[in-house]
N, C-alpha and C positions, 0 to 999 in steps of 0.2 A: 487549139484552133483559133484563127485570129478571126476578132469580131463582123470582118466583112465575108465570112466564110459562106459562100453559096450551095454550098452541100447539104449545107442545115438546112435540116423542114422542118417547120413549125405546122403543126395541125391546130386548127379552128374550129373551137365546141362551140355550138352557140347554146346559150346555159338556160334555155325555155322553148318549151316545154320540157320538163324531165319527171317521170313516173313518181308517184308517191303510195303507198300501202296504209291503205285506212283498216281497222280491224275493229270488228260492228257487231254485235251477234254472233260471233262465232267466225263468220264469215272473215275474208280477206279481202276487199275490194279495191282494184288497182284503179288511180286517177293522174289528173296533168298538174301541176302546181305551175301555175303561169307567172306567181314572182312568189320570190322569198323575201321575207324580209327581216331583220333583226329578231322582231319579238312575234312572227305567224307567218303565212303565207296565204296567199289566194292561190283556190283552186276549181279545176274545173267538172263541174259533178256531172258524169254521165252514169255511174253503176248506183245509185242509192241517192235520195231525196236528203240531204242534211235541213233540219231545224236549230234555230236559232236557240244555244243553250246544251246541247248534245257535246259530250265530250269522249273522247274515246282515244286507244292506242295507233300512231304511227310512226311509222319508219321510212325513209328515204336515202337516197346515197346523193350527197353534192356533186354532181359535176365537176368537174377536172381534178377536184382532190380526192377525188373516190372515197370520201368519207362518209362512213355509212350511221346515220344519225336513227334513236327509236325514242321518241316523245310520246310524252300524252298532251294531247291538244282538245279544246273545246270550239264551237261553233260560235261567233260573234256576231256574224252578220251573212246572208242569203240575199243574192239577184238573179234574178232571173229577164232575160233579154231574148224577145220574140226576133227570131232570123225569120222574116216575110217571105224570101227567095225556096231557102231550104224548105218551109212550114216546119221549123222546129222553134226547138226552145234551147236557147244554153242559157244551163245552171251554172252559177260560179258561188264557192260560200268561201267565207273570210274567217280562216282559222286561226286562235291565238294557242302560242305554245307554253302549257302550264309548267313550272317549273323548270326550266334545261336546267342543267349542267354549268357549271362557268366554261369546261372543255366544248362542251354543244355552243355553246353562245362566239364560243372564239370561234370554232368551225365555221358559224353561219358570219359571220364579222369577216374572217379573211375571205370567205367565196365571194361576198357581196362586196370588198375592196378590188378582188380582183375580177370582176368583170365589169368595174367602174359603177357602180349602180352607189355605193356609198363614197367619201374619198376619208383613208385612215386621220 
């Protein structure tokens, strides 16, 4: 195919929000991870209160590499921001991820090169 070729579609993910699995108690609690980032990610808590210091198992799939990553991550930091309009509250907690993989670390390095968010 020559590179002016109009035939090609290219589909566009956009790479946030994408689901993440917290596992708590027993329980499976599915959430947003509104950015990844090298060494954690911020997410957004609507099924479970996270505190600061809690650590527990998760699993997510990267966006467009469909790689499906299972960490254990601990709780770092919690915000909570009053939406006046709604009368709610979004929780957001800031996850760091204990030990990856060097394979896990490359996975999260090349998603975050390729949706420009870091440059290699």
């Amino acid at each position: 195919m020559a590179t002016g070729d109009s035939n090609v579609k290219t589909q566009k993910i956009a790479p946030y929000p994408f689901p993440i699995t917290i596992q708590k108690d027993g329980k499976f609690i599915s959430e947003k991870v509104l950015k990844l980032g090298q060494t954690g990610a911020i997410i957004e808590a609507e099924g479970f209160i996270y505190s600061v210091g809690m650590s527990f198992p998760v699993s997510f799939e990267i966006p467009v590499f469909k790689s499906q990553l299972s960490l254990t991550a601990k709780v770092v930091k919690t915000y909570d921001r009053a939406l006046v309009k709604e009368k709610a509250v979004q929780r957001l907690a800031e996850l760091l991820f204990l030990n990856p993989t060097s394979e896990q670390t490359m996975q999260i390095q090349k998603f975050l090169i390729k949706i420009g968010q870091v440059k290699s």
